[in-house]
C-alpha positions in Angstrom: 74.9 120.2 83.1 71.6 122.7 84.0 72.4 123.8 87.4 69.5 124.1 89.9 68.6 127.4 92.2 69.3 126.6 96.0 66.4 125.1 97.6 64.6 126.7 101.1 67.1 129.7 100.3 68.7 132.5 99.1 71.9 132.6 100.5 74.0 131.2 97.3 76.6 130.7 100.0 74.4 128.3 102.2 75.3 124.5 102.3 72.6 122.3 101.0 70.5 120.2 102.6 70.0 117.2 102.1 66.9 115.3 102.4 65.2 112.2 103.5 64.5 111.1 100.5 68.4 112.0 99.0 70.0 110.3 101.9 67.9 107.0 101.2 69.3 107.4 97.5 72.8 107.4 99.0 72.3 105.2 101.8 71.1 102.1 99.3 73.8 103.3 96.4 76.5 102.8 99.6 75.1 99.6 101.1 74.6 98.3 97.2 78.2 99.4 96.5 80.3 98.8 100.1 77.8 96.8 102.8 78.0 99.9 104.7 74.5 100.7 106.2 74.2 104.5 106.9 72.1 104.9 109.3 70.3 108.2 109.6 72.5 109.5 112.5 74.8 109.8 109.8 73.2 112.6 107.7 75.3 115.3 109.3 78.5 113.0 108.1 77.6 112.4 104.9 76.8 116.5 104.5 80.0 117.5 105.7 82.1 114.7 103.6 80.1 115.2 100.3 79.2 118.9 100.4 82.5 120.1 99.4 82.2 118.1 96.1 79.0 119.4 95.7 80.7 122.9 95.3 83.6 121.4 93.4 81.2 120.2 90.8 79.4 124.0 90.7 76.0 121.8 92.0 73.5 123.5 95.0 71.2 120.3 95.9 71.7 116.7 96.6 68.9 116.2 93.6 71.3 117.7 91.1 74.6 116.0 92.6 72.2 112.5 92.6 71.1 113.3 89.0 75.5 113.7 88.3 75.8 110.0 90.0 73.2 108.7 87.6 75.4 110.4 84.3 78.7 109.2 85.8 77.7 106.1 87.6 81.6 104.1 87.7 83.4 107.4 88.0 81.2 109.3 90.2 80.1 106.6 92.6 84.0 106.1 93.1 84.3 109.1 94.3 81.3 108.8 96.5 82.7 105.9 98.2 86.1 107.5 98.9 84.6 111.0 100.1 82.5 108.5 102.8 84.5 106.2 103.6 87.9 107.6 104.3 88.8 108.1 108.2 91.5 109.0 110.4 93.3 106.6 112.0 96.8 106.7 113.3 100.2 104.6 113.8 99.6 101.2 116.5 96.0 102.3 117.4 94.5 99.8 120.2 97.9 98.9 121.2 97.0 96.1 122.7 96.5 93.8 120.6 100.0 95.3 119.2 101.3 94.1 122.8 99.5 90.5 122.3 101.1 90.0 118.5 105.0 91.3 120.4 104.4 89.1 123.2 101.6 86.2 122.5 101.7 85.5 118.8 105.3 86.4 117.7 107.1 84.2 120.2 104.5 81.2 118.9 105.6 81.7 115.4 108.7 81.9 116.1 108.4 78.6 118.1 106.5 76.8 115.2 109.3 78.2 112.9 112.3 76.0 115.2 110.0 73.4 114.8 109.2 73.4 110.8 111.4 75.0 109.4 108.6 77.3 107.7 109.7 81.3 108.3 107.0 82.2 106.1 104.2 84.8 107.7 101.6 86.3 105.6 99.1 88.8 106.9 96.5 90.5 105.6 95.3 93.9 106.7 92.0 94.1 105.5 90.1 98.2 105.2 93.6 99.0 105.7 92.3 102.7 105.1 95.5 105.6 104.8 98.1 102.8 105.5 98.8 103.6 109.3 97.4 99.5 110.6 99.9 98.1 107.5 102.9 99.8 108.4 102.4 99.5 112.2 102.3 96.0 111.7 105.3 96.3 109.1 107.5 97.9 112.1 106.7 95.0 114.6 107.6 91.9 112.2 110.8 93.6 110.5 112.2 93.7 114.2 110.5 90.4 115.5 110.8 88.1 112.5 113.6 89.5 110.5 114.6 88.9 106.9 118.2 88.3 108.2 116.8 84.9 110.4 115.2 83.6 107.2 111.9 84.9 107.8 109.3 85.5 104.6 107.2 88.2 105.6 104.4 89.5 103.3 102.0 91.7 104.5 99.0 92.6 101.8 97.2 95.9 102.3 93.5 96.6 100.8 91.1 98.3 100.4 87.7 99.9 98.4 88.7 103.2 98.6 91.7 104.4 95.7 91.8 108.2 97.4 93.0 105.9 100.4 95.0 103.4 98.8 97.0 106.5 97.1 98.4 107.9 100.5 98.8 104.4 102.1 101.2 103.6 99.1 103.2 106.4 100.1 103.6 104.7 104.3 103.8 108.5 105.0 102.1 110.0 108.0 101.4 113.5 109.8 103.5 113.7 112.2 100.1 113.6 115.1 99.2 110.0 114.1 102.2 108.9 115.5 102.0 109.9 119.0 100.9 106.0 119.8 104.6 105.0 118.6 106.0 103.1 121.4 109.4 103.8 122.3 110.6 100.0 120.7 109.3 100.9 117.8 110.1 104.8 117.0 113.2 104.0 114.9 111.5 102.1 112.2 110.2 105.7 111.0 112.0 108.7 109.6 111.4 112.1 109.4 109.9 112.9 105.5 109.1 116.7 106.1 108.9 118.8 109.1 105.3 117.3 110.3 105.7 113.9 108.6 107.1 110.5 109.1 107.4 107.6 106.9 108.1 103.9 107.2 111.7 102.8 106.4 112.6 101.2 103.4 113.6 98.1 104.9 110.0 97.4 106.8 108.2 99.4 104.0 109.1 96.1 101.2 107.2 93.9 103.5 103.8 95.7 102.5 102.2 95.2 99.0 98.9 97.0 98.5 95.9 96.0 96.1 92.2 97.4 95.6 89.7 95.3 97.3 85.9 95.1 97.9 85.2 93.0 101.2 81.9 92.2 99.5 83.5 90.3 96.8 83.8 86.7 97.0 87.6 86.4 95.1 89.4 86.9 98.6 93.1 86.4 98.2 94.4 83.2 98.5 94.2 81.4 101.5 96.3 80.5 104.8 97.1 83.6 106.7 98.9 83.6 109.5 96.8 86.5 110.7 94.0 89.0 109.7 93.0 92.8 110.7 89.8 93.9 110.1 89.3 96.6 112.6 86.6 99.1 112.9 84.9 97.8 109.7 82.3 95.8 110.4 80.3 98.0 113.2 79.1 99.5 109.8 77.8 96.4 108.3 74.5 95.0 109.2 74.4 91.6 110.7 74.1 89.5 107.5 76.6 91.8 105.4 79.3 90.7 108.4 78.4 87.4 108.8 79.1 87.0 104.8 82.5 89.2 105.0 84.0 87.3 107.9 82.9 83.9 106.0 85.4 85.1 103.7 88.3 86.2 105.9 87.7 82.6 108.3 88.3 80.6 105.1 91.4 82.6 104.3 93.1 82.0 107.4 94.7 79.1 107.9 94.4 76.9 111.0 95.9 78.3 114.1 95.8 81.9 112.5 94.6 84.9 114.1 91.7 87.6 113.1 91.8 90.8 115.2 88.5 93.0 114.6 88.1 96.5 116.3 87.6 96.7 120.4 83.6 97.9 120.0 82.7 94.7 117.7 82.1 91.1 118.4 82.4 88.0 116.4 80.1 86.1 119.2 77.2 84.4 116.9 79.1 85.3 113.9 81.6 82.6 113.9 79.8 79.7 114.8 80.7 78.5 118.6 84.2 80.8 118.7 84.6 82.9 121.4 88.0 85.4 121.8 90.9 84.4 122.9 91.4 88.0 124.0 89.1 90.7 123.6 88.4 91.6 119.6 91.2 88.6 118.7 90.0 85.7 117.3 91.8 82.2 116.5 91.0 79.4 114.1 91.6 76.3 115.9 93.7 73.9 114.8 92.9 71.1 112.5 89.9 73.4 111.5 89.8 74.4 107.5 86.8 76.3 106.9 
């Protein structure tokens, strides 16, 4: 591929920069691909994220790397996606609505269990990114609702990104994302190297993991027992949400919970739901769409 001069410079060792009319490219590919709407505040983000495989591919403008997309369009735009939309996150973050599944929803699930006979939970944790939300919630349920008192518990893990799904297969974590451990909860991990922990075996077979576009109408099968999508859907526009959490409200099944991330709101959304607590959500009863 013809590589192009550096633009408004000399310095061959200067990052490039990238201009209105590049980020548009990028910002429609993204929104076309993911829902995500990049605003422009994010220029500086998508610069830092993609300029390194800018250099990896021996390219010095956004014109040239755009021109790359348009050769490699399924392999390429992959990698787009993954370079933008991979971010930290660590072990039990917003603890609180950790403390409200312990202590609000557990103890009603175990109640409805008594009463049915059903030990089957099935959760889905939605833009479940480097695995930390997945195996936080895989260390609460194989103490709470263990396999030894005839519990079922299947928790699927997605997500768009493959760079992401790769390290969340491994439930390994640096060693810093797991400052928000609480004490309860510190044995279900194991040292795996001198900075890192990982899962146990025994919660870790509770978490299966699959490739998933939010966008796409084939959700998994219905009748969750409860849903995460957390700090997701701030990046969607209004119409791009209202179409994802269509699907996730028809995949949970009545009485099931949705927890979404503490700066977003479901309020006009969800037609006439309000939160039971703030950024958790609840199907009613008798309710199947």
């Amino acid at each position: 591929m013809e590589r192009e001069p550096p633009s408004k410079t000399d310095d061959p060792n200067a990052p490039p920069e990238l201009g209105p009319r590049e980020f548009e490219q990028i910002r429609r590919l993204m929104e076309a691909e993911t829902g995500v709407h990049l605003t422009e505040a994010k220029g500086a983000l998508v610069m830092a994220r993609l300029g390194r495989r800018l250099r990896e591919l021996g390219l010095r403008s956004y014109r040239a790397y755009l021109a790359h997309l348009k050769a490699n369009p399924g392999q390429e735009t992959a990698e787009l996606v993954d370079r933008l939309l991979t971010n930290e996150t660590r072990l039990f973050r917003e603890g609180w609505q950790f403390d409200y599944l312990e202590h609000t929803i557990i103890p009603q699930w175990r109640r409805e269990a008594s009463a049915s006979f059903d030990r089957g939970l099935r959760i889905w944790s939605a833009a479940c990114s480097t695995g930390e939300e997945p195996a936080s919630i895989a260390a609460v349920l194989d103490m709470r609702c263990p396999a030894a008192e005839g519990y079922r518990v299947s928790i699927l893990a997605t997500d768009i990104s493959n760079r992401a799904l790769a390290a969340a297969r491994t439930l390994t974590f640096p060693i810093a994302r797991a400052k928000d451990v609480p004490a309860a909860y510190q044995r279900q991990f194991e040292e795996a190297a001198p900075d890192r922990v990982r899962l146990r075996p025994q919660a870790a077979r509770l978490v299966s993991f699959q490739a998933m576009n939010l966008l796409s109408p084939a959700v998994p099968a219905s009748n969750f027992d409860l849903i995460l999508c957390r700090n997701v859907l701030i990046y969607f526009p209004r119409e791009t949400k209202r179409l994802v959490i269509d699907h996730m409200w028809r995949a949970l099944k009545p009485g099931g919970f949705l927890f979404v991330g503490h700066a977003e709101s479901l309020v006009g959304v969800i037609e006439g739901q309000r939160p039971v607590k703030p950024a958790i959500y609840r199907k009613p009863p008798g309710v199947k769409s």
